[in-house]
Structure formats: structure tokens, C-alpha cells
C-alpha positions in Angstrom: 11.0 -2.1 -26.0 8.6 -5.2 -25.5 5.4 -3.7 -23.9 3.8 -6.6 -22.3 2.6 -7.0 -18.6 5.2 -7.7 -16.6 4.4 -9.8 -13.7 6.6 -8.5 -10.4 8.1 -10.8 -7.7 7.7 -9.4 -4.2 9.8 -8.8 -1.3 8.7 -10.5 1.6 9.8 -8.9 4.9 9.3 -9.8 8.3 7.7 -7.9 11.1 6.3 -8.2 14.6 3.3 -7.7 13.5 2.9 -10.5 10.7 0.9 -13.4 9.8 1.0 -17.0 7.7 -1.1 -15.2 5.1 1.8 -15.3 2.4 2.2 -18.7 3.1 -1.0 -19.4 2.5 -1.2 -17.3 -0.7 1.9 -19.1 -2.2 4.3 -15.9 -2.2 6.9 -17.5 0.5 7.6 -20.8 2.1 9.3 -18.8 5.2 7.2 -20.5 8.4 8.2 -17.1 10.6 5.6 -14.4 10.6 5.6 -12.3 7.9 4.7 -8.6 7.4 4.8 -6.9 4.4 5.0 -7.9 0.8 7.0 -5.3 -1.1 5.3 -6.0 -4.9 6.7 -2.6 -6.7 9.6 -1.2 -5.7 12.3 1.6 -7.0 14.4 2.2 -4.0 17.9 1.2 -2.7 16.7 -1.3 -0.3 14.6 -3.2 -2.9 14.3 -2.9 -6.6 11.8 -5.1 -7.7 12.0 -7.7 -10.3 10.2 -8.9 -13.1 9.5 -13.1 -13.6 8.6 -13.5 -16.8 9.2 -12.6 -20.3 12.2 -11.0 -22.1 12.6 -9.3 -19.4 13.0 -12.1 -16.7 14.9 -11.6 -13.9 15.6 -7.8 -14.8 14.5 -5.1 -12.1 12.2 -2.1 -13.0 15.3 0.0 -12.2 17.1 -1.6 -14.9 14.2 -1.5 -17.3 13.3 2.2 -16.6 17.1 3.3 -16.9 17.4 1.5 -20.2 14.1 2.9 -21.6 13.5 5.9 -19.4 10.3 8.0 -20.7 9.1 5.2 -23.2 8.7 2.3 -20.5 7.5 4.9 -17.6 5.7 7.9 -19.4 7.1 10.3 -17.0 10.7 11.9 -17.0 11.2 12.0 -13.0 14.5 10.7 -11.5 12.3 9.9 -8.4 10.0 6.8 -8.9 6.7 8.2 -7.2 4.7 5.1 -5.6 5.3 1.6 -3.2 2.8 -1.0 -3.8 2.8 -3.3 -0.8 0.8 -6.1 0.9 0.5 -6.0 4.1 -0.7 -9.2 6.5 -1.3 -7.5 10.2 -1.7 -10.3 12.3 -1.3 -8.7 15.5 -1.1 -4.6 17.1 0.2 -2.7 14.5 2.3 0.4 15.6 0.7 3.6 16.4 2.3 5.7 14.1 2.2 8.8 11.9 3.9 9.8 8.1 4.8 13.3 7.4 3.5 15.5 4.6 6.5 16.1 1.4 7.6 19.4 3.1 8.9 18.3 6.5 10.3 14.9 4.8 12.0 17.0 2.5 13.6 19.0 5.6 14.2 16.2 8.3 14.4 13.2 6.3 15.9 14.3 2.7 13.0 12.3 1.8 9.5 12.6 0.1 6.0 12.4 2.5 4.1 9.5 2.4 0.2 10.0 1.5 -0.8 6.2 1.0 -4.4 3.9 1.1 -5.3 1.2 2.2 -7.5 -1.8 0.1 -9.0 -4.2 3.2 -8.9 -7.7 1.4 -9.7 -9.5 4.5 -10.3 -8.4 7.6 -11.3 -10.4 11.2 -14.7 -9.6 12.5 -12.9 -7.9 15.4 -10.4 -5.8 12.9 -10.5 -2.1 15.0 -8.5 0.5 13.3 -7.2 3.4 15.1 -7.9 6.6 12.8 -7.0 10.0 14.1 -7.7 11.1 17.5 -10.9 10.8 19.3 -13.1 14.2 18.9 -12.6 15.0 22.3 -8.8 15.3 21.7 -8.8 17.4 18.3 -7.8 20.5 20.4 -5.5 18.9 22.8 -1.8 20.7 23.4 1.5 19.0 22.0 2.3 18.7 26.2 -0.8 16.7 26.9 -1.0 14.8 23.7 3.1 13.5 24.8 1.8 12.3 28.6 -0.7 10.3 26.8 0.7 8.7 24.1 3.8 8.3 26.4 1.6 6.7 28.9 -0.2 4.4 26.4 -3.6 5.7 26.8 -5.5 4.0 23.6 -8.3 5.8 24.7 -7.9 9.5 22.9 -7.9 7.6 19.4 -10.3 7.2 17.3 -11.2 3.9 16.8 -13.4 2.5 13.6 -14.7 -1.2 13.2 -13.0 -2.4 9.7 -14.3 -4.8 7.7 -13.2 -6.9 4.2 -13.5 -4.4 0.7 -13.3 -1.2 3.0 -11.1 1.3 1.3 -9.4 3.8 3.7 -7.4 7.1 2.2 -4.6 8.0 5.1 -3.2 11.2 4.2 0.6 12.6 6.0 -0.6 14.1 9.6 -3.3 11.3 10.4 -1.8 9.3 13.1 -3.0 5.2 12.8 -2.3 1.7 13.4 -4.7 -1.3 14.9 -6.2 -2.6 18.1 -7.8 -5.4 17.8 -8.3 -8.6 15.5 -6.4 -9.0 12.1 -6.6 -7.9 8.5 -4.8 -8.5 4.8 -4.6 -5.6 2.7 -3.1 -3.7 -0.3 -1.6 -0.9 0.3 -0.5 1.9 -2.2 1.5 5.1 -0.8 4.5 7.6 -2.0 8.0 6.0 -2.6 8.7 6.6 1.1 9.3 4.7 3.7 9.3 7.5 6.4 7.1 6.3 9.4 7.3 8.3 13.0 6.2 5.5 15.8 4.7 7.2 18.7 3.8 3.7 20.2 4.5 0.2 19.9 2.8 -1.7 23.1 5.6 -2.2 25.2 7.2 -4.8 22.7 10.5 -6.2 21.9 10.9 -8.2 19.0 14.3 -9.8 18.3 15.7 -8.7 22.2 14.8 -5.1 21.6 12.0 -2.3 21.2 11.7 -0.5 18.0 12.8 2.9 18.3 9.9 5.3 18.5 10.1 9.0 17.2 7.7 10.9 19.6 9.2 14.6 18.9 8.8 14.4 15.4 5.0 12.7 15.2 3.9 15.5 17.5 5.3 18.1 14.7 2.9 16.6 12.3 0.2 15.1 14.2 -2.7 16.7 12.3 -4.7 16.5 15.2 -8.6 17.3 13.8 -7.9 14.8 10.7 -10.3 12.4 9.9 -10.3 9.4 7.8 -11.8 8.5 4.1 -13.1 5.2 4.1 -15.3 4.0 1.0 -17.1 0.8 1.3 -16.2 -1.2 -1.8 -18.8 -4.3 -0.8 -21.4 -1.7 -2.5 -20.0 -1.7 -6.2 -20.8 -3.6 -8.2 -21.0 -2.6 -12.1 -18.9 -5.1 -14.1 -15.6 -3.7 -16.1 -15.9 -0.3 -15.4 -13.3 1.4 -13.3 -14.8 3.0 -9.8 -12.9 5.6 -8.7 -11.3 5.3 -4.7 -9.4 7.9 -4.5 -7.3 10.9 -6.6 -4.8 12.1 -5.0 -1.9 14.4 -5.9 0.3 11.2 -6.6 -2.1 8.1 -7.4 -5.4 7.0 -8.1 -6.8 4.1 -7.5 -9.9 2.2 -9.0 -11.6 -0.8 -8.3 -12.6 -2.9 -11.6 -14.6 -6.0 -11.3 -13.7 -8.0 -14.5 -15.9 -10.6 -15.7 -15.1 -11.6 -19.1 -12.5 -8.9 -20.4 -11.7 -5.0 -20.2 -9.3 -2.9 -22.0 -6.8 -0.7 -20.4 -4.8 1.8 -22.4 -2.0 4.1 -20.2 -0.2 7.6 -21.1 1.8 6.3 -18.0 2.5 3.1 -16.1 -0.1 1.5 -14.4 0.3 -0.9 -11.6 -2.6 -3.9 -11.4 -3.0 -5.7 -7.6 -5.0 -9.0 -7.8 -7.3 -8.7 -5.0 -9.7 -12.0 -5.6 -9.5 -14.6 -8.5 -6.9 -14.7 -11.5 -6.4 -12.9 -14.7 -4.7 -13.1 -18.1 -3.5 -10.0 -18.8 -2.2 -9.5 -22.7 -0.9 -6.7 -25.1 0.7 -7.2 -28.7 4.0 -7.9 -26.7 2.8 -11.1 -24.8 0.5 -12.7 -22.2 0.7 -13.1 -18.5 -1.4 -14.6 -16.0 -1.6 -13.4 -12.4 -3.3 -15.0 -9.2 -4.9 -13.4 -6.0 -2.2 -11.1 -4.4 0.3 -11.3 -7.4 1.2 -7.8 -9.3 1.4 -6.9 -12.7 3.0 -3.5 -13.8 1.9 -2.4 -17.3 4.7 -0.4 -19.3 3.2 3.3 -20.8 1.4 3.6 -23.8 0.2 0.3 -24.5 -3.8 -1.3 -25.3 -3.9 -3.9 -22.5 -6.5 -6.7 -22.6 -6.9 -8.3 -18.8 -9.5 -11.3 -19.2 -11.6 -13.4 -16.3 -14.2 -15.9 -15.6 -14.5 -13.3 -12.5 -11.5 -11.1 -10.3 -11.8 -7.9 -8.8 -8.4 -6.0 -9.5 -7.0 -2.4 -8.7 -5.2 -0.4 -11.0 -2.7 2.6 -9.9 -2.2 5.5 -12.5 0.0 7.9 -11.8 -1.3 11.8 -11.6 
């Protein structure tokens, strides 16, 4: 097969909660509000495509069936990760993801451990993160009257701000307050989310259907959030580690000039701030701020820049 970077063209989805931010970055010319930006996806509702290349206009779906271990460097019939960007320009929904066990059981789906990348973030951004410390040994009864009554105050609640890198793993219960943010977001190939609250909100003529028996079976009520302040690293074309997780890690590389990437399986490269040309034996590809490149297994990768900060996504 023809290992070269294959550059991805996004979903773009609406939600209540969007923003102009895609039309801003170029990825849509949709004046509604936009939500999320689906960059890699293997599922049913969205296989995503690639843009350039011999491979134009195929989906990964097609290229991993054709090529199977060789393209991927894993022989699973589930494709493990959703790479998203996310533009949250107003509330978003309280809500909670289950662990893989309960999916498995209720949902006939894998959990959803995911992270968060801030790109940009409002100077009033609040983030609700787990419950307050008052509330970690609250009963299921009490925690239902107040999340039925939309009391914000049991939440924890942590000021957010641009480069902050925030780990949510399945049982921490999350969603905004206050102010707006852009980010990259990497998480299992789910897309189970339990709502517990969504501000008294219609969108379209209805409210979005909440799912307050299940989020209280996983609600892990003591859990706390990882968030790593990215503003702090600073060592050019070295990968820095965010997080390593049973499914993913993540690492921030700051690329001036060039770096070399070589993968036993596929890695996934988010453009978080300026542009890149990214090159194997196969071909070349450039990629802007908030574009996606997915890098076929077992491959040297050069990615060159006068500057960009990327993240790359390895599988474990």
C-alpha cells in the first residue's frame, strides 16, 4: 500500500452548544452554529475520508478493510479512538460516560475514557469537573434532587484556560458554565454520553433527552480531574507526554524546523497552531491549524515547520 500521510476531511455537526469557530478556521461555510468536528472516524454514522493522494476520496474503513494489519498495525475488528474538535460556545451539557464494562452491558457498546486539548479558551472558560468535595459522599437519592433541581452548586468547578490539557476518565461527571473554549478532543470509539442536565433548553422545538438513572450508576462521585498545563513546555521536537492511558497517548510536540516519527501502529496528528508538511517515501502533505493527518503503521514520517505545535495519538 502507499504509506503517506493521509490528510482526513472532517464531519461537521451541529449542536446547541456551537460556535463560528469552524467557519473561521475554513473547515465549513455553514453560517448555523456548529459543534463538533468529527476529524477520525470508523463508525456507522461517519467514516471518515481521506482528501488527497491515491487514496482520495476513499474512507479509512475502506482503506483498513483492503489492507487490514499493514495499514493499521493492529488486528482488531473494533477501531479503538474518535478524534474530534470541539467549538463550545455556549453551556455545555452536564453529563457523564461510562467505563467499557457497563457500556458493554447497557449499551452493546465500548466506554468512553477521552481528553481534552484547550486550544482556546475565553478568560471566563469555567469547567465543571467532578463534584464539589463536600458532595464526594453524597447518596444516589440526594445527588437525583439536586441534579434534578439544577443546583450547579455541588460541582466542582475549575477556571480553564488556552494549552490546558484535561484527562476525563468514564465516572467523572463534566460539562461548562461559563465563557467559551475550542478544543481537541481524543476519546474511545464511543459515542455513549448519559446527560444528567441540560439548562432547561430546547433546541430545534424540543429538549434533549437526559439519562439520569444511568449517570447515577456510574457517577464516580470522589473523582477528580488531571489537568496538565501545556503553556509550561517548551523543549523543541521532542514529544511530552499528556497522558497514557489504556487506549491512547497523547503528546504534545513543538516542531520548529523538522522531527521524525516512526509508528508500529497508526498515529493520528491534530494541528493545534501553525502548518506543517508532513512527508514519507509515499508522498507529501501539508496540513493547517485544526486539520488532521492520520499516518498509516510502520512508516519514517518527516513533519517539517517554520513553527506548529501538533499532537500525536498512538495507540496502546
Amino acid at each position: 500500500m502507499y504509506k503517506y500521510p493521509l490528510l482526513l476531511k472532517p464531519e461537521i455537526i451541529e449542536k446547541v452548544w456551537g460556535g463560528y469557530k469552524f467557519l473561521e478556521m475554513l473547515k465549513t461555510d455553514n453560517t448555523e452554529p456548529i459543534g463538533e468536528s468529527w476529524e477520525l472516524s470508523v463508525r456507522d454514522d461517519y467514516n471518515s475520508k481521506i482528501m488527497i493522494g491515491p487514496y482520495k476520496n476513499k474512507t479509512v474503513k475502506d482503506i483498513l478493510d483492503k489492507f487490514g494489519i499493514d495499514f493499521s498495525g493492529f488486528d482488531n475488528p473494533h477501531f479503538p479512538i474518535l478524534v474530534k474538535y470541539l467549538d463550545i460556545n455556549d453551556k455545555l451539557s452536564i453529563q457523564v460516560h461510562p467505563d467499557d464494562n457497563y457500556a458493554l452491558e447497557n449499551e452493546n457498546d465500548s466506554g468512553k475514557t477521552e481528553c481534552w486539548y484547550v486550544m482556546e479558551a475565553s478568560d471566563d472558560c469555567k469547567l465543571i469537573l467532578g463534584l464539589d468535595k463536600k458532595y464526594h459522599h453524597i447518596n444516589n437519592e440526594d445527588l437525583k434532587k439536586h441534579i434534578e433541581n439544577g443546583n450547579l452548586d455541588i460541582y466542582n468547578v475549575e477556571n480553564i484556560k488556552s494549552g490546558d490539557f484535561i484527562f476525563i476518565k468514564p465516572g467523572l461527571i463534566h460539562g461548562t458554565i461559563d465563557g467559551s473554549c475550542l478544543i481537541a478532543e481524543i476519546q474511545q470509539n464511543s459515542d455513549t454520553t448519559y446527560r444528567v442536565y441540560d439548562f432547561d433548553r430546547s433546541y430545534k422545538g424540543k429538549k434533549r433527552e437526559l439519562h439520569i438513572s444511568k449517570a447515577l450508576d456510574v457517577i464516580e462521585k470522589d473523582l477528580l480531574p488531571d489537568i496538565v498545563t501545556t503553556t509550561k513546555m517548551s523543549s523543541i521536537n521532542l514529544p511530552q507526554l499528556l497522558c497514557n492511558s489504556d487506549y491512547f497517548i497523547v503528546e504534545l510536540i513543538n516542531v520548529k524546523g523538522s522531527v521524525e516519527i516512526t509508528n508500529s501502529k497508526i498515529v493520528t496528528v491534530m494541528i493545534i497552531e501553525g502548518e506543517v508538511e508532513a512527508s514519507s517515501k509515499s508522498g507529501t502533505t501539508k496540513a493547517i491549524r485544526g486539520q488532521t493527518i492520520l499516518l498509516p503503521s510502520n512508516e519514517l514520517y518527516v513533519i517539517k515547520s517554520d513553527f506548529a505545535k501538533i499532537l500525536t495519538v498512538s495507540l496502546n
